[in-house]
RODO-2510 file (C-alpha; in nm, 4 decimals, decimal comma):
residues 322
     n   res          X          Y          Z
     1     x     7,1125    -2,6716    -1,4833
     2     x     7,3584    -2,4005    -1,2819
     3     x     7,6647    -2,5587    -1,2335
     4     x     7,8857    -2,5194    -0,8813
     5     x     8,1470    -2,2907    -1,0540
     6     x     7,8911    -2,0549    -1,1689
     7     x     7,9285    -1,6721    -1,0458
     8     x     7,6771    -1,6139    -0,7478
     9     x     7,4522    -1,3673    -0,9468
    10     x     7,3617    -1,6788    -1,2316
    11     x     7,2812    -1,9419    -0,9168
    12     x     7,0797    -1,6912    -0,7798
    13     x     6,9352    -1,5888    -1,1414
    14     x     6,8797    -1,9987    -1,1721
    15     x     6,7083    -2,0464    -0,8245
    16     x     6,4648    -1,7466    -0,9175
    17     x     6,3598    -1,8991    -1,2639
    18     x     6,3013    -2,2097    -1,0875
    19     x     6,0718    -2,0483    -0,8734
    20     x     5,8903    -1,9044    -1,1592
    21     x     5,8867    -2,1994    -1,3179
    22     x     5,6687    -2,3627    -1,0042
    23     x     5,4534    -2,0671    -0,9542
    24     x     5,3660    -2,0484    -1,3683
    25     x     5,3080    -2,4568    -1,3639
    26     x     5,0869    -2,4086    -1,0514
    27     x     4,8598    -2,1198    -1,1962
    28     x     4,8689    -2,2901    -1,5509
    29     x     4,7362    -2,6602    -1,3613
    30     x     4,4957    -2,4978    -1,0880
    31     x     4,1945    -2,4640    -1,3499
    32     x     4,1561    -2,8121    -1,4061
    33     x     4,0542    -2,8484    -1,0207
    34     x     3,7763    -2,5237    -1,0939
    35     x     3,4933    -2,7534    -0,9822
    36     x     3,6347    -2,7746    -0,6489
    37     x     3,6131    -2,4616    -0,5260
    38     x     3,4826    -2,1248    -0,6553
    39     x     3,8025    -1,9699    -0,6110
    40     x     3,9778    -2,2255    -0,8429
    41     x     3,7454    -2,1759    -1,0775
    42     x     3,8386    -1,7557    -1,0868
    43     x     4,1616    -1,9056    -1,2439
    44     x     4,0338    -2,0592    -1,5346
    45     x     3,9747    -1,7081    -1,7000
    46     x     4,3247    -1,6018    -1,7008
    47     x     4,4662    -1,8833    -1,9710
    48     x     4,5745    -1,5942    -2,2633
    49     x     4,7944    -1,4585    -1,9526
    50     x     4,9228    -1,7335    -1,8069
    51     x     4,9792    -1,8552    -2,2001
    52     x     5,2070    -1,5148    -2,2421
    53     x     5,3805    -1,5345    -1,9686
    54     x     5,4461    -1,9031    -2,0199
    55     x     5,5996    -1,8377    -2,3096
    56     x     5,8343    -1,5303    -2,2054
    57     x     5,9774    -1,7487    -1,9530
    58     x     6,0402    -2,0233    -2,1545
    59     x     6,2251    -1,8946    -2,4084
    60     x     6,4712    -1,7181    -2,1108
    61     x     6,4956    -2,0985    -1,9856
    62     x     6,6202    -2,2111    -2,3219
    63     x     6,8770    -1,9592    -2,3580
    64     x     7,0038    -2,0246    -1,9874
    65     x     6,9606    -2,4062    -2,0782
    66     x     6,7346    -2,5349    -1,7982
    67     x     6,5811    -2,8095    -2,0305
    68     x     6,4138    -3,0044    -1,7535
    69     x     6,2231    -2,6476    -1,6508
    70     x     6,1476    -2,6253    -2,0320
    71     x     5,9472    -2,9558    -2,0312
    72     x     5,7913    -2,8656    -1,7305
    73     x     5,6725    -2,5082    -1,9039
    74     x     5,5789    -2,6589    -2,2218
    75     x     5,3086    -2,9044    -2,0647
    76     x     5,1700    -2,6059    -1,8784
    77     x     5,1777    -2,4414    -2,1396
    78     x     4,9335    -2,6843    -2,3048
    79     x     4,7468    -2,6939    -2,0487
    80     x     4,6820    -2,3273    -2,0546
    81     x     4,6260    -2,3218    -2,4501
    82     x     4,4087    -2,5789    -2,4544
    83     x     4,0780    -2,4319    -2,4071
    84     x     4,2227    -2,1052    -2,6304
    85     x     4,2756    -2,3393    -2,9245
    86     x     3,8435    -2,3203    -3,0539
    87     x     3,8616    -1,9380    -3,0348
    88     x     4,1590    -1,8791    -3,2522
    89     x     4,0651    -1,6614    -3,5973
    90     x     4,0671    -2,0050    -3,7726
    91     x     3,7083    -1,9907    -3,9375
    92     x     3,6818    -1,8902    -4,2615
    93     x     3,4903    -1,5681    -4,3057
    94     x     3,0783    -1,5671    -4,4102
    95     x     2,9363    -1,3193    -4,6391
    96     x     2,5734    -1,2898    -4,6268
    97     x     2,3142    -1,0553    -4,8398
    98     x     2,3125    -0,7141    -4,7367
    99     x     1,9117    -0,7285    -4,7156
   100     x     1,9580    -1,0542    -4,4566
   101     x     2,1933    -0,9877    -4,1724
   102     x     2,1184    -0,8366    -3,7903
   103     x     2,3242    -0,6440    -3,6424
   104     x     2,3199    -0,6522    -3,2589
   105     x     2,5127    -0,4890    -3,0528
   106     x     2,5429    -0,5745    -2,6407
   107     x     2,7081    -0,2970    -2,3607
   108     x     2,7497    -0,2973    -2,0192
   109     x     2,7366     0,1088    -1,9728
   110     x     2,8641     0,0890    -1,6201
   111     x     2,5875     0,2091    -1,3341
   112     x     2,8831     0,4183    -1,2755
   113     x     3,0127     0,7228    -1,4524
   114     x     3,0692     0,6903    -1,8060
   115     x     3,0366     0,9387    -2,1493
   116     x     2,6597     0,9339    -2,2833
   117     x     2,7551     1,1609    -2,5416
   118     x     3,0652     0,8747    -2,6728
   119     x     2,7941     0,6223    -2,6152
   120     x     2,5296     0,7375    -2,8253
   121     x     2,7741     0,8104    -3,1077
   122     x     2,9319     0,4848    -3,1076
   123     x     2,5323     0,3261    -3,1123
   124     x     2,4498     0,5674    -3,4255
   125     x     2,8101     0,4194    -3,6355
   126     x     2,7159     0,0460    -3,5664
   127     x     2,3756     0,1317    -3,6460
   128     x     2,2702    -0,1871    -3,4601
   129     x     1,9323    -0,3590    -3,5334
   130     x     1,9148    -0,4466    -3,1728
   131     x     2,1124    -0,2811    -2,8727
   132     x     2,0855    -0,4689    -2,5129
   133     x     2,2060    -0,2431    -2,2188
   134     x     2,3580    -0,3712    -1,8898
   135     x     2,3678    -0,1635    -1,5747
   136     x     2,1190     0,0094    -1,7034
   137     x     2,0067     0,3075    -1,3753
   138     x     1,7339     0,5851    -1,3776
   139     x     2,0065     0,7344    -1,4933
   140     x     2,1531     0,6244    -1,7533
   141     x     1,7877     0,5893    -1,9166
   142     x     1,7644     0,9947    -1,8628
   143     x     2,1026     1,0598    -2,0210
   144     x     2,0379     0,7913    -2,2870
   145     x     1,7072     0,9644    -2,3581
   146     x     1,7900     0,9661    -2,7428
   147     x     1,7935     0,5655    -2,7778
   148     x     1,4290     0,6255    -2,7510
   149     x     1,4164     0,8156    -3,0940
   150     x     1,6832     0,6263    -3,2533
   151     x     1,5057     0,2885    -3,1659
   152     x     1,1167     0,2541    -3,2618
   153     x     1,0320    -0,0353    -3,0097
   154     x     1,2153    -0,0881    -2,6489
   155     x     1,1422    -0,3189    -2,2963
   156     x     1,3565    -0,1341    -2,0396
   157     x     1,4032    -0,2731    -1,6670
   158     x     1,6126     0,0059    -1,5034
   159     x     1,7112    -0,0518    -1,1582
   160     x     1,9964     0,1227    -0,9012
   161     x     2,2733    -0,0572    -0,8722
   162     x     2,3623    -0,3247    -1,1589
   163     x     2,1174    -0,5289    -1,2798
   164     x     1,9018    -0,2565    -1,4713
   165     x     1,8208    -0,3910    -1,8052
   166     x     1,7243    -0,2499    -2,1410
   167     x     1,6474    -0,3385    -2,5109
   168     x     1,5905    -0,1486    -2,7974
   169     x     1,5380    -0,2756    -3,1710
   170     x     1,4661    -0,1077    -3,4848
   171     x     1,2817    -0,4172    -3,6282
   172     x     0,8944    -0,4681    -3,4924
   173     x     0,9439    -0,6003    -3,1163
   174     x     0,6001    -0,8431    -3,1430
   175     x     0,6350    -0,9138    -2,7733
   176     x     0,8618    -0,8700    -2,4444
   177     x     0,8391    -0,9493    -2,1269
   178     x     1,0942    -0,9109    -1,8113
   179     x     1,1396    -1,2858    -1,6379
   180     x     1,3871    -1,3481    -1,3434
   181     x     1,7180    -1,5411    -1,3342
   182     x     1,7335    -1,6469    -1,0380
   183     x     1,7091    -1,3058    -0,8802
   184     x     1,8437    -1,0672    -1,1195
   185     x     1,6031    -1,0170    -1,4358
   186     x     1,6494    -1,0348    -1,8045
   187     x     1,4548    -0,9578    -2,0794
   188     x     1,3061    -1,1535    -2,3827
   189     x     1,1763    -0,9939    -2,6753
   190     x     1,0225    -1,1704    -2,9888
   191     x     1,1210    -0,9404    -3,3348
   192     x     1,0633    -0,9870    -3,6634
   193     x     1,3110    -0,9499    -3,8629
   194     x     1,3467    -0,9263    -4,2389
   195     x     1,3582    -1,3213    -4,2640
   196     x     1,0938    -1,4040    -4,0164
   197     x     1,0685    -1,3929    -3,6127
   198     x     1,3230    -1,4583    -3,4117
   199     x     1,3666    -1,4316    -3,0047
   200     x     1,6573    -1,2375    -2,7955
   201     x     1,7258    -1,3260    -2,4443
   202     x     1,9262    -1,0079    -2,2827
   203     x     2,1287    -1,1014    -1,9718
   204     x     2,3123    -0,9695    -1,6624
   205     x     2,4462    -1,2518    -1,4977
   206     x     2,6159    -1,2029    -1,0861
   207     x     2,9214    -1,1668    -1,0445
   208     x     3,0982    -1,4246    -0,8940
   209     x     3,2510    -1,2777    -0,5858
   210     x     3,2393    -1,4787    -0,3501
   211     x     3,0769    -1,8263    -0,3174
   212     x     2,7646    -1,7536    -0,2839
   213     x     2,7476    -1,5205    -0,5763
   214     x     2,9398    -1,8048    -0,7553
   215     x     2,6642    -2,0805    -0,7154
   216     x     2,4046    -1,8070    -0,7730
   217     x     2,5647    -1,7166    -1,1387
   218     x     2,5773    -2,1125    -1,2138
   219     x     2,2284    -2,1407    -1,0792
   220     x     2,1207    -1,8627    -1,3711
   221     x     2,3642    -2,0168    -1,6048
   222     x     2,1368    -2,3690    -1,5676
   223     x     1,8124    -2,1611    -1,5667
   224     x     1,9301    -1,9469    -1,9224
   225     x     2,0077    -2,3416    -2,0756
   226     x     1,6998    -2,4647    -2,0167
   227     x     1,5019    -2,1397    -2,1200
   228     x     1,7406    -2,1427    -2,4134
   229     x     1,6929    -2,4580    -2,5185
   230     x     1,3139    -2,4451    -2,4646
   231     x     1,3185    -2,1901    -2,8117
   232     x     1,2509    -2,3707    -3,0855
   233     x     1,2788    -2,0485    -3,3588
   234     x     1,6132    -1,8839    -3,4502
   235     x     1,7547    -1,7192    -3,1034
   236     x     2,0262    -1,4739    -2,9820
   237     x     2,1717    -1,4443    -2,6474
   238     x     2,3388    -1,1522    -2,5792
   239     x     2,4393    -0,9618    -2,2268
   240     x     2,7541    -0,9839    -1,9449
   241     x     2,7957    -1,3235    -1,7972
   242     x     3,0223    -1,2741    -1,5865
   243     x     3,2400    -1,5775    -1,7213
   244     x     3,4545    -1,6618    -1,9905
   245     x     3,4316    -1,9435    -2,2538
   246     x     3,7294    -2,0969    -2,0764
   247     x     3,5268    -2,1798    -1,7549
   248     x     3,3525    -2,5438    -1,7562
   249     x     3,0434    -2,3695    -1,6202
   250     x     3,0254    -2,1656    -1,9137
   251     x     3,1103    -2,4840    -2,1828
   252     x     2,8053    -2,6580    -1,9716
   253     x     2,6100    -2,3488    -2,0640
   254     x     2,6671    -2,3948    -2,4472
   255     x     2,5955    -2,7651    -2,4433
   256     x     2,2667    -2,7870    -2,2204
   257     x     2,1563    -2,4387    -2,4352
   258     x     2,3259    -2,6061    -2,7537
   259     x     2,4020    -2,2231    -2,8550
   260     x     2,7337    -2,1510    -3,0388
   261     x     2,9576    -1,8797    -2,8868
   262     x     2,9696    -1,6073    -3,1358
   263     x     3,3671    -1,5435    -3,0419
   264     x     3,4343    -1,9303    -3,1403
   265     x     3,6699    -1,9578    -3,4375
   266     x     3,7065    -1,5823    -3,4544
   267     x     3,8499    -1,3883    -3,1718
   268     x     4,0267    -1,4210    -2,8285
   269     x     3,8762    -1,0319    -2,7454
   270     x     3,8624    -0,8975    -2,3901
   271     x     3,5705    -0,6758    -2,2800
   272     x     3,6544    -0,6154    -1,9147
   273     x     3,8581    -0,4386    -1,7801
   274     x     3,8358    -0,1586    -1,9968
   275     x     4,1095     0,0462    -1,7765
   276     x     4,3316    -0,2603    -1,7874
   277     x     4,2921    -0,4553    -2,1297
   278     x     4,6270    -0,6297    -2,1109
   279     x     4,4875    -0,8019    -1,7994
   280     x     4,1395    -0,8260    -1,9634
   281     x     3,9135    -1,1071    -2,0156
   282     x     3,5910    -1,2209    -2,2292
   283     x     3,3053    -1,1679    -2,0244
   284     x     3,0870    -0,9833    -2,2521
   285     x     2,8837    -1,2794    -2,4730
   286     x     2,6714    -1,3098    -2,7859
   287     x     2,4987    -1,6793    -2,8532
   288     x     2,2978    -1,7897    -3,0822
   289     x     2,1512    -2,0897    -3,1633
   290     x     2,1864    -2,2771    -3,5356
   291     x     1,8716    -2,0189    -3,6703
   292     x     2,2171    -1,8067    -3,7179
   293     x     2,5218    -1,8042    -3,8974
   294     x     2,8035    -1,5910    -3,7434
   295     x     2,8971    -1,3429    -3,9955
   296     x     3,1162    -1,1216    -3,7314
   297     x     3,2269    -1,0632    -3,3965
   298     x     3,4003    -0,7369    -3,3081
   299     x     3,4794    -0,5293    -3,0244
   300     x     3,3424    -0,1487    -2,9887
   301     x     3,5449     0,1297    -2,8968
   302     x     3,5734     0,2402    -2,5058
   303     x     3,3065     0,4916    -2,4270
   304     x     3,4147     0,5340    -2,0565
   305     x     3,2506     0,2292    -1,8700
   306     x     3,4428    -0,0711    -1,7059
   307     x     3,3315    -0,2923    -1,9914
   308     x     3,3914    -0,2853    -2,3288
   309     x     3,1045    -0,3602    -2,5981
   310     x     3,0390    -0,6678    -2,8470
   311     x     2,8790    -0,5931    -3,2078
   312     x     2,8202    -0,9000    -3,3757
   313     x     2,6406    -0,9529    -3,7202
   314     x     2,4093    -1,2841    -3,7715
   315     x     2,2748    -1,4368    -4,1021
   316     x     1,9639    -1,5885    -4,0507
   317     x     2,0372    -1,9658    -4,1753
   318     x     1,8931    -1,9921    -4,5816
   319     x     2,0298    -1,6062    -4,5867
   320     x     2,3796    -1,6937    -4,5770
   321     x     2,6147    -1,7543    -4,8718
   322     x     2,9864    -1,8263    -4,8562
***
């Protein structure tokens, strides 16, 4: 620690990394309290920053010598890494026939502003065998006309504001319907794909703003379980949650649905912000259930919107090879 004969500028450089030390350790602990409080609960999606930052100040403790702080920093530091650990790029990579796989691809366009044109070219190079749409206004289903061509079968809820909803599949939709979470509404479509049927639940979950918007998104999250789990064929889950895998709301989600997160094992991706990417978090989510095996999870390229998309490729389980 900062000795009395130290030049004023170092006590003064020691008393501020102190105080970074407290405020880091404070962010890095708050999460575990996220059931208290909604607002707790906002911190729990931050861990990759609080991780970084974590890190950048302990190494500048360990050259100034503060060991004591460095303790402190490293148990934070665990803290925050934690829940990071099951979506490291730790799972070895599946290749699946070329005749098996689906391809689906899940955006939140934005009801605001955002590049059609960049949009529609970014749909035709992933080539997706089905593309859900968030935010999905009058519109964006005018300027998005093409999907119509591009796609054989669709079940499109488009709405002002930003819970329009829309999906479109190149493999026989056998039956849709639009059903309410809570009050926002989703879509479920039954396809058949080139191994058999299989169901897709798209989502727009609320935001969780405030508390009331908070318990409203956890009150959907409960619903979505239960209708997940309630599918007994192979089933894919795809939309904007409005939560990240770090949240226990959203690790309730996956056990009550007993869905895998398709980012597991493979990627600590943001998707929103798009503007601000270094701040970003994982919002965006594909799930499936074990009728899958996870061949990929990727990220698409920004078209404009807030969000960024999710492609992610699925081989039907019996499809699969390693």
């Amino acid at each position: 620690m900062a000795g009395k004969g130290r030049h004023p500028s170092m006590r003064w450089l020691d008393r501020l990394l102190l105080l970074c030390t407290a405020i880091v350790t404070l962010v890095s602990v708050a999460p575990l309290a996220a059931r208290l409080s909604w607002v707790l609960e906002l911190t729990t999606h931050f861990r990759v920053q609080y991780l970084a930052v974590t890190v950048a100040l302990l190494a500048i403790l360990a050259v100034r010598r503060h060991w004591p702080a460095c303790a402190v920093l490293v148990a934070a530091g665990a803290v925050s890494a934690a829940p990071l650990l099951p979506y490291l790029p730790l799972t070895a990579a599946v290749q699946a026939d070329a005749a098996v796989p689906v391809r689906v691809v899940s955006i939140n366009v934005s009801y605001r502003p955002f590049s059609a044109r960049r949009l529609l070219e970014i749909v035709r190079e992933m080539d997706p065998d089905v593309l859900v749409l968030q935010e999905l206004t009058p519109h964006a289903e005018s300027v998005l006309a093409d999907l119509d061509t591009v796609f054989p079968y669709h079940r499109k809820f488009p709405a002002d504001g930003a819970y329009g909803i829309g999906l479109w599949s190149r493999l026989t939709l056998e039956s849709s319907e639009t059903f309410a979470l809570g009050r926002v509404p989703a879509i479920e479509a039954r396809l058949r794909g080139p191994a058999g049927a299989f169901t897709v639940f798209g989502v727009h979950l609320r935001a969780p703003t405030t508390e009331r918007r908070a318990a409203a998104r956890n009150q959907e999250l409960r619903e979505l379980a239960a209708r997940s789990a309630a599918v007994s064929e192979p089933l894919v889950v795809a939309g904007d949650f409005n939560v990240t895998p770090y949240s226990p709301y959203f690790r309730d989600w996956l056990a009550a649905s007993g869905l895998t997160d398709s980012r597991r094992g493979r990627t600590l991706s943001v998707s929103w912000p798009a503007t601000l990417p270094w701040f970003g978090i994982p919002i965006d989510h594909v799930a499936v259930n074990d009728g899958f095996t996870v061949v990929s999870h990727g990220r698409l390229p920004d078209f404009g919107s807030d969000h960024y998309g999710v492609v992610v490729e699925l081989a039907p389980r019996g499809g699969e090879h390693p």
